[in-house]
C-alpha angles and dihedrals in degrees: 000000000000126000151173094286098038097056087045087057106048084047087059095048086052097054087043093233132129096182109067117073109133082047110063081031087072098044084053092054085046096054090044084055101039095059102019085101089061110090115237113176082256111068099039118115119227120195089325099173140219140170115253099207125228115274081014121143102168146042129195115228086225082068098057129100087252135008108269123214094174137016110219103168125354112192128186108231102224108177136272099051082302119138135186117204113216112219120229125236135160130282094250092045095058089036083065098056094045093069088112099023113233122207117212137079121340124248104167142043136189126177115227125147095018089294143102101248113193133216093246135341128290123258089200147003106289119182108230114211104210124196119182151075112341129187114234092215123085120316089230110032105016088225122142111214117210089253090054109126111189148127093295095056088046122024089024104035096111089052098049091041090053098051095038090052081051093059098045087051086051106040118015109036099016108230108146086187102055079041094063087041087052089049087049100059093037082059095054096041087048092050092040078056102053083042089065099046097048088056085059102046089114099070127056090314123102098233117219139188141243 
């Protein structure tokens, strides 16, 4: 199973260097952010649950099961298989309607703050059921340790080699032409990835087209 440090490794046996880890430690860490906002059937979120409290209006993101980059559905579980889907509106629209706050069940939600903020507050625990983009780093921090061992460092090891190796080309040892090879392959791995989740767009995937 790959990880951070393998993959670290096997980028620094390709450059033939032995001498830069933190720096190819840092263009790891880039690649992850630079593509961690495209969707790949794996870093999507499906009815990943939490508990909204009682009088509560708001919940981090930092709280949630997974770190969410972006909230695609949010449901109330009410009971006997039955859902409600909350609808999303912006932060200013449900500001307008807390001028005198309400307490009940929840109808609508808006992000804002790096938060779920409700549309009042609840009048007792729901259980949210949450599908969207998800980060693959720590709920709380974000971060990747050298031991993590997740989808970027498997299913999308040849994506995050190639443009890691791109920006050390780039920026590290200058060599523009290294640099376009490096692109190259980051280009075919990318497009191999979106192949594969398009394949899988059937499933719990939103499938999308190129």
């Amino acid at each position: 199973m790959s990880t951070f440090t393998t993959l670290a490794s096997k980028i620094a046996d390709d450059l033939a260097r032995s001498d830069l880890t933190s720096q190819i430690s840092d263009a790891i860490l880039e690649a992850i952010r630079f593509y961690e906002g495209e969707r790949f059937f794996f870093n999507e979120a499906h009815a990943q649950t939490a508990t909204l409290s009682t009088s509560a209006v708001a919940i981090a993101f930092s709280a949630l099961p997974v770190r969410f980059l972006e909230i695609d559905r949010i449901r109330l579980a009410l009971g006997s298989g039955s859902y409600d889907d909350l609808e999303h509106r912006s932060y200013v629209d449900l500001m307008h309607g807390q001028d005198a706050q309400a307490t009940g069940q929840p109808i609508e939600f808006a992000l804002y703050a790096d938060s779920v903020q409700f549309d009042v507050k609840a009048n007792q625990n729901y259980t949210l059921v949450m599908d969207g983009l998800k980060s693959l780093g720590n709920t709380a921090s974000n971060t990747y340790t050298v031991s993590s061992s997740v989808s970027w460092f498997t299913d999308g090891r040849d994506l995050i080699r190639a443009a890691a190796k791109k920006s050390l080309y780039m920026n590290v040892t200058k060599d523009a032409e290294q640099a376009l090879i490096a692109n190259q392959a980051e280009m075919l791995a990318l497009n191999m990835l979106r192949g594969k989740t398009n394949q899988r767009g059937s499933g719990y995937v939103v499938p999308t087209c190129w």
